[in-house]
C-alpha positions as CSV (number, residue, x, y, z in Angstrom):
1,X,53.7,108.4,113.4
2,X,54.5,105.9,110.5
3,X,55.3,102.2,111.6
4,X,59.1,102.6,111.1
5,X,58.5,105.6,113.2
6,X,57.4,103.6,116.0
7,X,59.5,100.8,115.9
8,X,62.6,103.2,116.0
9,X,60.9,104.7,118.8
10,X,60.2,101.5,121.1
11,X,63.7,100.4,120.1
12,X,66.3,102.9,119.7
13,X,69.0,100.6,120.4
14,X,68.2,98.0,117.9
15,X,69.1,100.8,114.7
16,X,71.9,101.3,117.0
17,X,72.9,97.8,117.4
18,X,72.6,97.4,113.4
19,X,74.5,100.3,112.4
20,X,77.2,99.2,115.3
21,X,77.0,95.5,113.9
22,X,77.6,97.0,110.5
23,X,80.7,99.2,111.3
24,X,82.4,96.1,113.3
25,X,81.6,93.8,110.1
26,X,83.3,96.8,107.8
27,X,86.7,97.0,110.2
28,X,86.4,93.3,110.4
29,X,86.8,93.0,106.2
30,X,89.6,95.9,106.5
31,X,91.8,94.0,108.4
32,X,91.1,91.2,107.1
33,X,92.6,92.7,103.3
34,X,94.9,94.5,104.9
35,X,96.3,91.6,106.8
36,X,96.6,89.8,103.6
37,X,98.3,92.6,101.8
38,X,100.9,93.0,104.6
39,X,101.5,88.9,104.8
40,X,101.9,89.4,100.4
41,X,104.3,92.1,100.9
42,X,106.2,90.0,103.4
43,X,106.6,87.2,101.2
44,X,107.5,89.4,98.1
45,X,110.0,91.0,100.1
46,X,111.3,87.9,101.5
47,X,111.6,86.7,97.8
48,X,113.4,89.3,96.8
49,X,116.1,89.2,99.4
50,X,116.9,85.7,98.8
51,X,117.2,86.6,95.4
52,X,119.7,89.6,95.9
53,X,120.8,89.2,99.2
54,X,124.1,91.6,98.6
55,X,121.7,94.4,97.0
56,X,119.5,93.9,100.1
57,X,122.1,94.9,102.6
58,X,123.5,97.5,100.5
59,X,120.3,98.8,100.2
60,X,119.7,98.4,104.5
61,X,123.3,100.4,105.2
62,X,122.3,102.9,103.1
63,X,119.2,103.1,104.9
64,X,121.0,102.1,108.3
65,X,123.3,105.4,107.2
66,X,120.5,107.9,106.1
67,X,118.4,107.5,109.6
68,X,121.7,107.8,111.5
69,X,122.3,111.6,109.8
70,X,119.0,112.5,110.2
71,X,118.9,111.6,113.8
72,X,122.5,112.8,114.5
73,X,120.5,116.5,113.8
C-alpha cells in the first residue's frame, strides 16, 4: 500500500471533509454571482421603469391579462 494509500485509509473522513469543503466553497461562489446578477437585474429594471413608467404598466396589464386567461382554463 502506497503512502496516499494509507493516509486515505487512517483518514477517510479527511478526503471527505476536503471534497465537502470544496463543494460548500463552489455553492458559496454561485450564489455569490448569482446574487449579484439578480441585484444587476433589479437595478436595470428599476431604471428602466422610471424611464417608461407608462410602457411599464402597459407592459404589466398585458401580463396582468395573459396570466388571468391562462388561469381562467
Amino acid at each position: 500500500m502506497n503512502q496516499a494509500n494509507r493516509s486515505t485509509a487512517k483518514n477517510p473522513n479527511s478526503s471527505l471533509d476536503r471534497l465537502a469543503s470544496s463543494a460548500q466553497e463552489t455553492i458559496a461562489s454561485g450564489v455569490d454571482s448569482a446574487q449579484e446578477l439578480a441585484s444587476d437585474q433589479y437595478d436595470n429594471l428599476t431604471t428602466a421603469i422610471r424611464r417608461n413608467p407608462l410602457q411599464a404598466a402597459l407592459i404589466a396589464a398585458g401580463l396582468g391579462f395573459v396570466l388571468a386567461l391562462l388561469v381562467r382554463r
